[in-house]
C-alpha positions in Angstrom: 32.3 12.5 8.9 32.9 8.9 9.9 34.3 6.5 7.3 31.2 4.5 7.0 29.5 7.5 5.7 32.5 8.3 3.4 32.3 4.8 1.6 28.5 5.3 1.9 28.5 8.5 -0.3 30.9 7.3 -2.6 29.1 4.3 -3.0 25.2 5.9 -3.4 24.5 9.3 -5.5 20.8 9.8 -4.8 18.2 11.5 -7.3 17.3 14.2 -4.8 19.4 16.5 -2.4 17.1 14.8 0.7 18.8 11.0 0.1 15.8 10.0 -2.1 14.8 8.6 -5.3 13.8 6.0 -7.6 16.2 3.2 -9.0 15.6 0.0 -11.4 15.2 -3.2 -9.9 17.5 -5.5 -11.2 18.3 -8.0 -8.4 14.5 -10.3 -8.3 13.6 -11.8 -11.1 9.8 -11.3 -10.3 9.8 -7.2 -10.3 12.8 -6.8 -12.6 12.6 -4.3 -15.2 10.6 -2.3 -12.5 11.9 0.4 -10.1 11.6 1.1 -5.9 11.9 3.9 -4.2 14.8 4.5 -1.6 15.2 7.1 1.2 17.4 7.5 4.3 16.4 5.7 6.9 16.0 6.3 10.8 18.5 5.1 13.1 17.4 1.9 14.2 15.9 1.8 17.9 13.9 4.9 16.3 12.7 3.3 13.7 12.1 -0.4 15.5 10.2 2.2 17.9 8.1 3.3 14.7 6.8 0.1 13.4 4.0 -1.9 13.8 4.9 -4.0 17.0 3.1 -7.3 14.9 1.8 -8.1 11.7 -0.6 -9.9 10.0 0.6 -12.3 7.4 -2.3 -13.7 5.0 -1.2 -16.9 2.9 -3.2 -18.3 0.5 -3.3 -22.5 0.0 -4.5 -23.9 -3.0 -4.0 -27.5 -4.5 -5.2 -29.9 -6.8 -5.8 -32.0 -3.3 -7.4 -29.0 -1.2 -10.2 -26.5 -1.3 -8.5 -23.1 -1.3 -8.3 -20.9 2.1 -6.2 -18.4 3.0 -4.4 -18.6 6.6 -3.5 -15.9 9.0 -0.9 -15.8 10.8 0.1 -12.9 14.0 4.0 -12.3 14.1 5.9 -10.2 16.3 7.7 -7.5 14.3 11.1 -8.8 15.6 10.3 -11.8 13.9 8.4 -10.7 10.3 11.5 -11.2 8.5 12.6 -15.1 9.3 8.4 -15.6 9.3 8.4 -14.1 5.4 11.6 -16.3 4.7 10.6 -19.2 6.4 7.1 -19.2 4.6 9.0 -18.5 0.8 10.9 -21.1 1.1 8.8 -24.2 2.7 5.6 -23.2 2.2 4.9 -25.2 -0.6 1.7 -25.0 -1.7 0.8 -22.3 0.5 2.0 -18.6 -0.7 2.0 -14.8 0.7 -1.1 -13.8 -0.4 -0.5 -10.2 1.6 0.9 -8.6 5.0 -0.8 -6.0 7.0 0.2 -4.1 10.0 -1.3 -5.3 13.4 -1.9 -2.9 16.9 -2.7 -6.1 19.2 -3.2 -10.0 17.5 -6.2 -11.3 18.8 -5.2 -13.3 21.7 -6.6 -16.9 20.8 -2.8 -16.1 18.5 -1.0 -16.6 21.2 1.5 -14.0 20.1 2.8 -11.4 22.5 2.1 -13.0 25.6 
């Protein structure tokens, strides 16, 4: 066993013998009180190898000044998480309506070229 994965089992006591289970959400403010579901995860070129490789992210714009419309935009997966962060915190008026998986962005995107 390598001591990562003592410190890791010390640390984490899961609900079921296969590393999974449910656990309250007590870190963001908007889903507190609720609960996610954790499980082990693959090691990580398996798992990078799993994914979508792009996804779709839908934001929606609405203002007292403009009509609403939602936007889409096609991000590489190795870039989904400083998209989503980038988006939360300068968006403004425009908000993460929803994100979907993505095979191939269309190419008038531009993405994956």
């Amino acid at each position: 066993m390598t001591a990562s994965k003592d410190v890791s089992d010390r640390l984490w006591v899961p609900d079921n013998p296969d590393g999974s289970g449910w656990a309250p959400v007590d870190w963001v403010s908007a889903a507190r009180g609720t609960r996610y579901h954790y499980q082990h995860g693959a090691p990580l070129a398996e798992a990078e190898a799993a994914r979508s490789p792009f996804y779709v992210v839908v934001t929606r714009l609405e203002s007292a000044d403009l009509a609403p419309h939602e936007n889409r935009y096609y991000v590489a997966a190795g870039r989904l998480a400083d998209f989503l962060a980038e988006v939360s915190l300068v968006g403004g008026a425009e908000v993460i309506w929803h994100v979907e998986a993505c095979a191939e962005p269309p190419g008038e995107s531009g993405v994956g070229r």
